[in-house]
N, C-alpha and C positions, 0 to 999 in steps of 0.2 A: 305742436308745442305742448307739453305737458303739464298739467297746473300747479304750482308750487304751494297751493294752500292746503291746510289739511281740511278742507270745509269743502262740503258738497251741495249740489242744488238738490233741496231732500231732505240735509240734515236737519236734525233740532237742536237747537241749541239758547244757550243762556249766554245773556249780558253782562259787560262787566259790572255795567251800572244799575241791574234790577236781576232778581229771581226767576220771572218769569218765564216760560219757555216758548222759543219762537223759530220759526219754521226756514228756513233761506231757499228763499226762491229764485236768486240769481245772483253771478259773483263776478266779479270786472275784473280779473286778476291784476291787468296792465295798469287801473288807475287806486287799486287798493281798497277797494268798494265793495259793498254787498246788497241785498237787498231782503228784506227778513218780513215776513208778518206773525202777529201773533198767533200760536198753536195752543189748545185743538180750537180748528176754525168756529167762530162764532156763526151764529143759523142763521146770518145776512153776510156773514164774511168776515173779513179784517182787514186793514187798509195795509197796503205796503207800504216802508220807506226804508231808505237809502240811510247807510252806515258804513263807519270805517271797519276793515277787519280787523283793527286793534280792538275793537268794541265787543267782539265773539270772545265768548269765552269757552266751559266746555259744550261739548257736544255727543251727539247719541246719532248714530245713523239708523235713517227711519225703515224701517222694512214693507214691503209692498200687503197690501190688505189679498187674503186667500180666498 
């Protein structure tokens, strides 16, 4: 089955509700979910949480480091 979102595990993207830009790390297409941390990762990390993907807004697909 083929995913019908435009959002990928990778991209970066912005919320509807703040500027900031955040990373998706994982996407439920069946229950309408996602999972996003904030990007560029902070030097202990970022914590994940769970969001609707009404809540993405745009996005940049992230390209792999050379």
């Amino acid at each position: 089955m083929t995913s019908v979102t435009p959002f990928h595990q990778g991209d970066c993207v912005t919320l509807v509700s703040d500027s900031h830009t955040y990373q998706v790390v994982g996407i439920d297409d069946s229950h309408n979910r996602c999972w996003v941390r904030r990007w560029p990762l902070a030097r202990h990390g970022c914590p994940v949480f769970e969001i609707s993907l009404q809540q993405l807004e745009g996005h940049q697909a992230t390209t792999p480091a050379n």
